[in-house]
N, C-alpha and C positions, 0 to 999 in steps of 0.2 A: 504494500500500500504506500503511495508514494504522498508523504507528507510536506505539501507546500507552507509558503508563510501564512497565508490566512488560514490553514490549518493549523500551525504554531498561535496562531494569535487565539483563534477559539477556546485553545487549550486554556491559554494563559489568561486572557481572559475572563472567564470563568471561573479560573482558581483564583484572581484576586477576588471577585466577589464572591468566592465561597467563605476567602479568607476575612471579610468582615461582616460577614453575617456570622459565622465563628465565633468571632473572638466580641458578641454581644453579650456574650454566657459569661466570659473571663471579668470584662469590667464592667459590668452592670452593678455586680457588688460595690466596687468600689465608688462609684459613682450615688448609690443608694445613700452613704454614708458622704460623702461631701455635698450633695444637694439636701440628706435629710430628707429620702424619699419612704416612701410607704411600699410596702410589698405590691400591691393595689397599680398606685403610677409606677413603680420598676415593670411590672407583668404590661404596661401602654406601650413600652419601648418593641415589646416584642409587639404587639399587636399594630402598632403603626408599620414594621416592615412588612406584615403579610398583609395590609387593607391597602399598600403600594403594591405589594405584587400580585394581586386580585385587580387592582387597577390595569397593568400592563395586561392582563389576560383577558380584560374587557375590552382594552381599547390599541393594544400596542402592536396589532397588524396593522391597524390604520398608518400608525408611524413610521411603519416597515416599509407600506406599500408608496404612502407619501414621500419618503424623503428617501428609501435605500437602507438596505443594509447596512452601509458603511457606515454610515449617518448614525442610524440608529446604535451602533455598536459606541461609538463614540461618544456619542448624549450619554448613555448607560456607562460608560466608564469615570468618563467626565462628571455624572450625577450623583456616580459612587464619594467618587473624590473628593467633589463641596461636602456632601452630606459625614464625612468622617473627619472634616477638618472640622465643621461645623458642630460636630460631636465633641471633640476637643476643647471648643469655645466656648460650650455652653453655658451660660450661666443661671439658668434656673430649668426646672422640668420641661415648660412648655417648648424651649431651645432644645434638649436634647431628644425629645418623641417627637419634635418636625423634624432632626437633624436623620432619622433612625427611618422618618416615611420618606426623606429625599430618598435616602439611599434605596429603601425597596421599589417607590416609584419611578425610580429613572436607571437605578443599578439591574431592577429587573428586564429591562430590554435585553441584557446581554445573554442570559439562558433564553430569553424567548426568542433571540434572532439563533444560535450559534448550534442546536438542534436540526434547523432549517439549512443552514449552509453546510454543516457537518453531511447530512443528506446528497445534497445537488455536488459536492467533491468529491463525494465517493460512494456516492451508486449502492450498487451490493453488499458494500464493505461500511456501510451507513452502523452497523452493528458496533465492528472494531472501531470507527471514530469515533462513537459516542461512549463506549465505555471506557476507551482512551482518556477522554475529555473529563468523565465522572473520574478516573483515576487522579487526574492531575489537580482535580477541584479536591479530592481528600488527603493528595499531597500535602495542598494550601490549609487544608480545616486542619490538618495536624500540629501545624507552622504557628500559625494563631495562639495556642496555649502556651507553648514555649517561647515563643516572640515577648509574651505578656509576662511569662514569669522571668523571663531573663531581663527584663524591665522592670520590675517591681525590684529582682534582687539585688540591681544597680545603685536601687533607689532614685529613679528616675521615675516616676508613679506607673499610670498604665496607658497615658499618652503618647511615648512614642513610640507602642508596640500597635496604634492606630494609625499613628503618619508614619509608621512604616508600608502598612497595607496602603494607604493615598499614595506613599512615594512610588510600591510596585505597580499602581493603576496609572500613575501618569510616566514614568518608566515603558511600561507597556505603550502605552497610547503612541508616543513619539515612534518606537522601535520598528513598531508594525503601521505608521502611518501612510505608506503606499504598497502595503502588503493589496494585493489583487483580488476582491469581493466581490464575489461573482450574488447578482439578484436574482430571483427566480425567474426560471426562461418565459414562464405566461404569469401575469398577473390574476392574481386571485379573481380576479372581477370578471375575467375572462371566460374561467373558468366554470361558471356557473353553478348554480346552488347553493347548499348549505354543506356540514362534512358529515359523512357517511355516519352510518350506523355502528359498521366498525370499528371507528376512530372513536365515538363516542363511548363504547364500551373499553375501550383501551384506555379513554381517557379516565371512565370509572377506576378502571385497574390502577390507573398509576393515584389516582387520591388513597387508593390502598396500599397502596406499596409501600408512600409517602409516609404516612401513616404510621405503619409500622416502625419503619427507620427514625422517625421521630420521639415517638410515644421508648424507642430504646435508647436512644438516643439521652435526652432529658431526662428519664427517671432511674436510669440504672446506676447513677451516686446511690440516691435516694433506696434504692430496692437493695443494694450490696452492704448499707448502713443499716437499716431498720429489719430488713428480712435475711440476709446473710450473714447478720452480724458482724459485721468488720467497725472498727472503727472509724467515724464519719470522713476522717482527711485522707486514712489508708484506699477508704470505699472511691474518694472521687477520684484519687491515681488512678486504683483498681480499675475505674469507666472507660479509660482510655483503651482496654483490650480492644473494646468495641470499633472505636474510630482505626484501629490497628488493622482490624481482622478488616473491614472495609476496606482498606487501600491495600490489603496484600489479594483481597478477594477480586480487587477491578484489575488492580496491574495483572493478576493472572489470569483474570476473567480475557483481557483484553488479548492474551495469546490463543487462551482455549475456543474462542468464541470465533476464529481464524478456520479450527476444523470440524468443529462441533453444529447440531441446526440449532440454532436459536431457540427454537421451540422446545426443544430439547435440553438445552439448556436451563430455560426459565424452569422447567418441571423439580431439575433435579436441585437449581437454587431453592424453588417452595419445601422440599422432603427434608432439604439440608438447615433451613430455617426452623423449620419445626423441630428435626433432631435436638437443634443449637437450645430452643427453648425449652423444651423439654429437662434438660439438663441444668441448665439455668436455674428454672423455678424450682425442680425438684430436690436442687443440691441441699445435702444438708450438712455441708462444709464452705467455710469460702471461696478456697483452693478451687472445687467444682465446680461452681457458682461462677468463677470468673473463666475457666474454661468452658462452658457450656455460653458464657459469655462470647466470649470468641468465637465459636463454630457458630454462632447465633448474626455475627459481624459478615463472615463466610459467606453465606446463604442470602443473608439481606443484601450483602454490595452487587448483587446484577439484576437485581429483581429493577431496579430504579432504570440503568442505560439500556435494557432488553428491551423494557415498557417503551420506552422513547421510540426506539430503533421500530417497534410493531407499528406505533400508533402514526409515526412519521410517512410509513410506507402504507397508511388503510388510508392517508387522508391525500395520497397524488398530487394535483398538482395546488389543491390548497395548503403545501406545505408550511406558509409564513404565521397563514391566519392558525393552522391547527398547533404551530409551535408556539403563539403567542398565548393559546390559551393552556398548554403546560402551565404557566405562571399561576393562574385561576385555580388551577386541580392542587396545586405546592400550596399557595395561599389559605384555600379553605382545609387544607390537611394540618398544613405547621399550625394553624389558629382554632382550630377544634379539638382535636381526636387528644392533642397531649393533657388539656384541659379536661375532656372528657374522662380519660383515665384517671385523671385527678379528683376529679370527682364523685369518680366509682371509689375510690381509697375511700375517699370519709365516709364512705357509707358501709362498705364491706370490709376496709385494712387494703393494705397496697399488694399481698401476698395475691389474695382473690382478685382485686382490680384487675389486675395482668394477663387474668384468662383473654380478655379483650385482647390480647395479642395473636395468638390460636384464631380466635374468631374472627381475625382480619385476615391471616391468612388462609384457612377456609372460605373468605370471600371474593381476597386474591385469584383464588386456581376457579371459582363461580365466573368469576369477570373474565379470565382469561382464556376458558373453554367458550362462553357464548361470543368472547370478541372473534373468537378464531373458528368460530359454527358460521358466522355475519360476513366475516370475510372470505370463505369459500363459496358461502352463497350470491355473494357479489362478484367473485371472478366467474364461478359457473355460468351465466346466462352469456358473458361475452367469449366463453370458450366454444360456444352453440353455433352453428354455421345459418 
């Protein structure tokens, strides 16, 4: 697969705004206590970036199709940039949850174009670029915790482990600015209709994907503390298996998926999710507990670039509008489901909460049998002479 600069750029890209969306987890703390915030406005900051990138997935093919891809990729980096220096600046609540909705509202362009170009570069091999792409975004989410801690231990507080992530987004922007961005060959409007049935059922599947990856994301400090019994600061190292096993699961994914069917592949990441959880909740040792964490990391890293790669190729040649609304399916996933789980805790304890993990993946392999029933039923009539 032969990887141009605008496929360099996708990459990277992507991994700086995975990298400050990240590192919202690391100094949100810190910031709670220099603003003298409430748990209540700390939990706005998160909610402002996903009611921005709910906005791109409503509106952000118009932008694509308006001004170009290149454009677009640009405002989104550019968007990220203000919005993390502006995070830095802020000097009371309301400055740093606008500082937090720039960034989701304009930083989300760049997942919602970089899907769509990843696509029209490489054809067939539309699989391996995008789980490429998810690898080098978990590269960056890794970078983030340790950028922040080797800033705090400087004594430098937790702001230039954020102008760091603005210096790699305007860095990028320069490097790759006549990098070759290819727009889609017909325009969406061309194209006619609305997108397929298939896509929309793909697109169900990735709010579940999402989901999961989230909902383990976020609570597995919390569940290796309270339910594994580890000690609270041992348990949030401990979390990082998870972000581990994801960047060893894409980079390998990203060779296996070269000779493997796709479809095939997503089956054996579902069994392998479930194995991973399985062992997870069931441990009743730490040691267990954070390997069943791991193989649980495993399983979940391709379930997310698979999703993309199906729902990319059910939706032809409305590729830009059906990548803008990825943003929409992430949005309402990262802003519900972890909250959700959370809520199931105060009712039931966090041990039972988590069944809701299982149960999304049971709805995972529902969404992705009927997306893949919808999409052979839509090639069959045009196979018919």
């Amino acid at each position: 697969m032969r990887r141009d600069l605008a496929t360099w750029y996708s990459y990277l890209a992507l991994g700086f705004f995975t990298y400050l969306l990240t590192i919202q987890g690391n100094i949100l703390p810190f910031l709670k206590v220099e603003l003298d915030l409430s748990y209540r406005v700390v939990s706005l900051h998160a909610s402002a970036i996903a009611a921005g990138m709910i906005a791109v997935g409503l509106f952000g093919d118009r932008v694509v199709r308006r001004y170009g891809r290149r454009v677009a990729l640009a405002l989104g980096a550019a968007g990220a940039v203000s919005g993390a220096i502006l995070l830095c600046t802020a000097p009371s609540a309301w400055a740093s949850i606008a500082s937090c909705a720039l960034i989701g509202a304009l930083g989300a362009l760049i997942p919602a174009v970089v899907p769509a170009l990843l696509a029209d570069l490489h054809g067939a091999r539309r699989h391996v670029a995008i789980t490429e792409a998810s690898a080098a975004s978990y590269a960056f989410a890794i970078m983030a915790p340790l950028m922040t801690s080797l800033s705090i231990a400087l004594v430098a507080g937790w702001r230039p482990a954020v102008l760091t992530g603005a210096l790699l987004g305007v860095l990028i922007l320069v490097a790759f600015r006549r990098a070759p961005i290819v727009d889609a060959v017909r325009n969406d409007a061309s194209a006619g209709g609305g997108l397929p049935a298939a896509y929309w059922a793909y697109w169900c599947l990735l709010v579940t994907v999402i989901s999961i990856e989230f909902c383990i994301l976020l609570w597995a400090p919390e569940f290796l503390g309270k339910v594994a019994g580890m000690q609270q600061a041992h348990a949030a190292s401990a979390a990082a298996a998870f972000a581990l096993a994801m960047l060893v699961g894409r980079i390998a994914g990203s060779g296996v998926v070269r000779y493997a069917r796709p479809q095939h592949l997503f089956g054996v990441a579902l069994v392998v999710t479930a194995l991973g959880f399985l062992v997870y909740w069931g441990a009743s040792r730490p040691a267990w507990a954070i390997a069943g964490l791991f193989v649980l990391g495993l399983g979940v890293a391709l379930l997310y670039p698979l999703t993309l790669g199906f729902a990319i190729g059910a939706a032809g040649e409305r590729a830009d509008t059906a990548s803008a609304r990825f943003m929409l399916a992430a949005g309402l996933a990262i802003a519900s489901m972890p909250v959700v789980l959370g809520a199931l805790a105060d009712e039931v304890g966090l041990h039972m909460a988590h069944l809701m993990v299982p149960a999304l993946v049971a709805l995972a392999l529902v969404c992705f049998v009927v997306a893949q029933a919808l999409e052979r039923s839509a090639i069959a009539p045009a196979r018919c002479p």
